[in-house]
N, C-alpha and C positions, 0 to 999 in steps of 0.2 A: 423564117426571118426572125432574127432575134430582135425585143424588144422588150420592153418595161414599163410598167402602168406609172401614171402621173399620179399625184395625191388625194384627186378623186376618182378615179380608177379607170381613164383613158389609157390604150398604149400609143407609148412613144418609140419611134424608130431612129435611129440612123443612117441616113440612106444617102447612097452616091447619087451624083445626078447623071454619070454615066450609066448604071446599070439599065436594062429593056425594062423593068417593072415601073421605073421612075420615069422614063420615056412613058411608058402607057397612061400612066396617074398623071402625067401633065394632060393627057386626051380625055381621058375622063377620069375624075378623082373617086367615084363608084370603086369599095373596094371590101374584101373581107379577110379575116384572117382564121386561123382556124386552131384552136390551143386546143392543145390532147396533150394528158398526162401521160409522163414518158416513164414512169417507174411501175406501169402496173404489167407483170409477169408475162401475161395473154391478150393478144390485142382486142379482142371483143370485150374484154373485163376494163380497157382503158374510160376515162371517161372524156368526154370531147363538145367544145362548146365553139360555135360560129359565131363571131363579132363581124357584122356589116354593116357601112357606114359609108362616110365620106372622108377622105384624104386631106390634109391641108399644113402647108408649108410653114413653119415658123419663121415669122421676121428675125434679121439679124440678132436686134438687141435682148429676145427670144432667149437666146441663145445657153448661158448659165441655169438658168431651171432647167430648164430641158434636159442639161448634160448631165444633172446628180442621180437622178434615177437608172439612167443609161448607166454612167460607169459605176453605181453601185451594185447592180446584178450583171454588168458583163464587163468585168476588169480590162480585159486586155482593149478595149474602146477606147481607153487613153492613149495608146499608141498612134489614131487616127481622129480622135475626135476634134480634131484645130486644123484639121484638111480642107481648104474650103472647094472642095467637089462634094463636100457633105455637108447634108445641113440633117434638121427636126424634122 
């Protein structure tokens, strides 16, 4: 799932609220993600770190912080981030 840390180093998602992972996270917000570096040659040499936590939905007016970090590490998010089947 792509995503991008906030300013004190939380990630931030963009998520449909159609997708099944977004259905689940309304049933229980229990969630983890799992970041491995993708440039190291052999995959036992990669290094990989589990973030578990809890899930929780940005209010509307939210909205603007949220999106600078998103569409700074994943440009083409601009194409979709003013969909409102998506939120934070």
């Amino acid at each position: 799932m792509p995503y991008a840390l906030d300013e004190i180093g939380r990630p931030l998602f963009l998520i449909s609220s159609m997708a099944m992972h977004t259905q689940n996270l309304k049933e229980d917000t229990r969630s983890s993600l799992l970041v491995t570096q993708s440039d190291a040659p052999i995959r036992w040499e990669r290094r990989e770190q589990t973030l578990m936590g809890r899930f929780s939905r940005s209010p509307p007016p939210m909205r603007p912080p949220f999106a600078r970090p998103i569409l700074a590490r994943h440009e083409n998010a601009r194409y979709w981030v003013d969909f409102r089947r998506l939120s934070f």
